[in-house]
Backbone bond lengths (Angstrom), bond angles and torsions (degrees), N, CA, C in turn:
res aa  C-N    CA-C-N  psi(-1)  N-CA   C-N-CA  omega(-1)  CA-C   N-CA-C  phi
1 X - - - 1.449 - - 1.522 108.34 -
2 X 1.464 116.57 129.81 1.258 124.36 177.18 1.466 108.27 -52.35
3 X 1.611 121.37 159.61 1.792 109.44 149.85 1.355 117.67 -72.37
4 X 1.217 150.56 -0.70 1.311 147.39 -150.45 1.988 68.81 -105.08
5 X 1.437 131.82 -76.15 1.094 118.55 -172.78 1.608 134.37 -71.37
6 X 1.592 99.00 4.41 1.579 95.13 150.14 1.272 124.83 -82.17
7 X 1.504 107.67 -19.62 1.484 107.28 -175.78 1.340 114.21 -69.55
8 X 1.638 110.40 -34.37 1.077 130.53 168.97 1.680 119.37 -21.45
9 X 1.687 81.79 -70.72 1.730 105.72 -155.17 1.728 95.04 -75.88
10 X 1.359 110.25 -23.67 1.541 104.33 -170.38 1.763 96.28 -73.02
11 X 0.979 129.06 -37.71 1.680 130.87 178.11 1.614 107.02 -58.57
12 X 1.527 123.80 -41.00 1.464 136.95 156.80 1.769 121.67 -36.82
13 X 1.513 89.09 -67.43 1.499 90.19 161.18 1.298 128.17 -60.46
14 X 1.147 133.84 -29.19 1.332 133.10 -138.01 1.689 96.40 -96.35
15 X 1.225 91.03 -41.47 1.561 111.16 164.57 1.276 125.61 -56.98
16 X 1.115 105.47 -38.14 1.760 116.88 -176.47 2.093 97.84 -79.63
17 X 1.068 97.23 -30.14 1.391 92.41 -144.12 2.298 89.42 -93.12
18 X 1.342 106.30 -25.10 1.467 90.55 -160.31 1.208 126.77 -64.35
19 X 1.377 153.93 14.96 1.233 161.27 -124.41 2.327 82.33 -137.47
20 X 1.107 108.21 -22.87 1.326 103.43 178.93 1.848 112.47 -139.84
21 X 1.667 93.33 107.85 1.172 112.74 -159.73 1.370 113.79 -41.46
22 X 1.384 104.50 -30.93 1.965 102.58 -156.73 1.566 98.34 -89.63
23 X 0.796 137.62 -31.94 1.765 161.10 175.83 1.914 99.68 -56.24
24 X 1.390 95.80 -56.59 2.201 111.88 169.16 2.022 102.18 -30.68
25 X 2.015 87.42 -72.82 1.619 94.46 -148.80 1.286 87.26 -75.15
26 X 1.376 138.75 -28.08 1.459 123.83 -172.55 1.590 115.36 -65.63
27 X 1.653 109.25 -35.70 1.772 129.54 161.66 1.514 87.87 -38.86
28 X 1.426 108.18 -91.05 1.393 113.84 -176.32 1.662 138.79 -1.54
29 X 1.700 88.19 -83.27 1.240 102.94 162.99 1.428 126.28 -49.07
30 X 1.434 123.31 -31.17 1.392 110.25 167.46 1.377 118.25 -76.67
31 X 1.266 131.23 -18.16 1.220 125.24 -170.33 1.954 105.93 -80.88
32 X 1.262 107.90 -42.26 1.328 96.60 153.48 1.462 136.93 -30.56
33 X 1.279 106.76 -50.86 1.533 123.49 -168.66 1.642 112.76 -76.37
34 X 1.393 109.62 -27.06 1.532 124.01 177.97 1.210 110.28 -90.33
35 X 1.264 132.90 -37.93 1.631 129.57 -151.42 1.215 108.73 -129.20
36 X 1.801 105.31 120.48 1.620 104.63 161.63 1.291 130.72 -34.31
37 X 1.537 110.81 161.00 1.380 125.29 171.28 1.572 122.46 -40.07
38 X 1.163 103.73 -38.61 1.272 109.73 -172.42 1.346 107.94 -70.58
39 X 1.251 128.04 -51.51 1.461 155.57 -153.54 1.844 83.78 -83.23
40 X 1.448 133.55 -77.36 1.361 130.32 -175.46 1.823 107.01 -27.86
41 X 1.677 110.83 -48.88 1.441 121.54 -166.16 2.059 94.41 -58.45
42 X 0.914 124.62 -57.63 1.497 151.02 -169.48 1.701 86.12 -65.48
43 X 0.887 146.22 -62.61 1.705 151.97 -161.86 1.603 94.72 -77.90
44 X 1.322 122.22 -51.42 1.443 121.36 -174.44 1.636 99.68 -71.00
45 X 1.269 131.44 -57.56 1.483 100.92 177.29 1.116 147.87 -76.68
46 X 1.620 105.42 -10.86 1.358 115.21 150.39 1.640 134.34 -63.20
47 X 1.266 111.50 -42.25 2.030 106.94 154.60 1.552 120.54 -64.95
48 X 1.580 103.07 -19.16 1.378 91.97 169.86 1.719 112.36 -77.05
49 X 1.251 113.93 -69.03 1.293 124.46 167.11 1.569 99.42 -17.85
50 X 1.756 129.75 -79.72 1.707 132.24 -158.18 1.523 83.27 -70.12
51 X 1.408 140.61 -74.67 1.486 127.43 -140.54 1.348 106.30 -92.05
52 X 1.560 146.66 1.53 0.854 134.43 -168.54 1.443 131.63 -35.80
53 X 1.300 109.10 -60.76 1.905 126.55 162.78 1.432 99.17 -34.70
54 X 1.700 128.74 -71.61 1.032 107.85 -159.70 1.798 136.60 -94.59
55 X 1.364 86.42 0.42 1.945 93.62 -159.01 1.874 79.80 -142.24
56 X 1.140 157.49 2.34 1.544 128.83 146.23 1.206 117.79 13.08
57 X 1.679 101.00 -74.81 1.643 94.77 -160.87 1.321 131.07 -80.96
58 X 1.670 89.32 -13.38 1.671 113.40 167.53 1.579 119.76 -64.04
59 X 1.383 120.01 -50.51 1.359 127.40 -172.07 1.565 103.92 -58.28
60 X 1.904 122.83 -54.34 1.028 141.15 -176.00 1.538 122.91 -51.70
61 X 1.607 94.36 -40.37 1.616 110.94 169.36 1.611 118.43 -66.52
62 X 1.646 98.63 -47.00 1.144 112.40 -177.27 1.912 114.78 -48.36
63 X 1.485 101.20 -40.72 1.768 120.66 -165.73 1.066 100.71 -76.43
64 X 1.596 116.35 -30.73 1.553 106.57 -169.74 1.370 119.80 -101.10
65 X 1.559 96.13 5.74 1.631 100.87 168.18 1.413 104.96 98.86
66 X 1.504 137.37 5.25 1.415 119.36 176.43 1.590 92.48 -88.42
67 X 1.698 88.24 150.96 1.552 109.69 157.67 1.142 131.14 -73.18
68 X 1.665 110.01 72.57 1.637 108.92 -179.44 1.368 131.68 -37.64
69 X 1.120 95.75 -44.07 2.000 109.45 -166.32 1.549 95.95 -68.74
70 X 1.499 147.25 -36.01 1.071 152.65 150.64 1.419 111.40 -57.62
71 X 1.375 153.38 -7.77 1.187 136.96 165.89 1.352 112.01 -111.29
72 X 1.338 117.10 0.55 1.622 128.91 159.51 1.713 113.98 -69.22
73 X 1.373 101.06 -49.58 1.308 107.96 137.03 1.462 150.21 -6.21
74 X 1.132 86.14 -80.32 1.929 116.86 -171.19 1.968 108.69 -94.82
75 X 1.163 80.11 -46.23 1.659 85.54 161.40 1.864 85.86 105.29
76 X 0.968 135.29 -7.94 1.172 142.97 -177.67 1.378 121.19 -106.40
77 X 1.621 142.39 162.97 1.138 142.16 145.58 1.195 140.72 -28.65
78 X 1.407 154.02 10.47 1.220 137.23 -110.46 1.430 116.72 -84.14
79 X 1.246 159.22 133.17 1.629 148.35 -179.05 1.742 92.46 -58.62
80 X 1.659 111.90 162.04 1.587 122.27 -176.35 1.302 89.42 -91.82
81 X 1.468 157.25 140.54 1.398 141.02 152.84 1.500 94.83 -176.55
């Protein structure tokens, strides 16, 4: 599969999947791990643009590397490391 159609399918999922938060950053997090820079820039403004209202702080957390699903948790931010 090309990246132009992972980017694809990751916008597919992301869609399918957001109505359940932990299922979102885990979407998320893989799309990081698969897709160039370029492709992340193109993926990040498109969930911002569709999810903005509901997941902001999620997508942002997600990009910058904190471990959301652990600060849902903790009640805090935590860095991923």
């Amino acid at each position: 599969m090309n990246p132009t159609n992972m980017l694809e399918l990751q916008k597919l999922v992301l869609e399918k999947v957001y109505e359940n938060k932990f299922l979102f950053v885990k979407e998320l997090k893989k799309s990081i791990l698969w897709l160039d820079h370029e492709e992340l820039h193109i993926l990040y403004n498109w969930a911002i643009g569709k999810f903005n209202d509901r997941y902001r702080t999620i997508i942002n957390c997600v990009y910058l590397g904190f471990d959301f699903q652990k600060s849902m948790i903790t009640g805090a931010l935590a860095p991923a490391y």
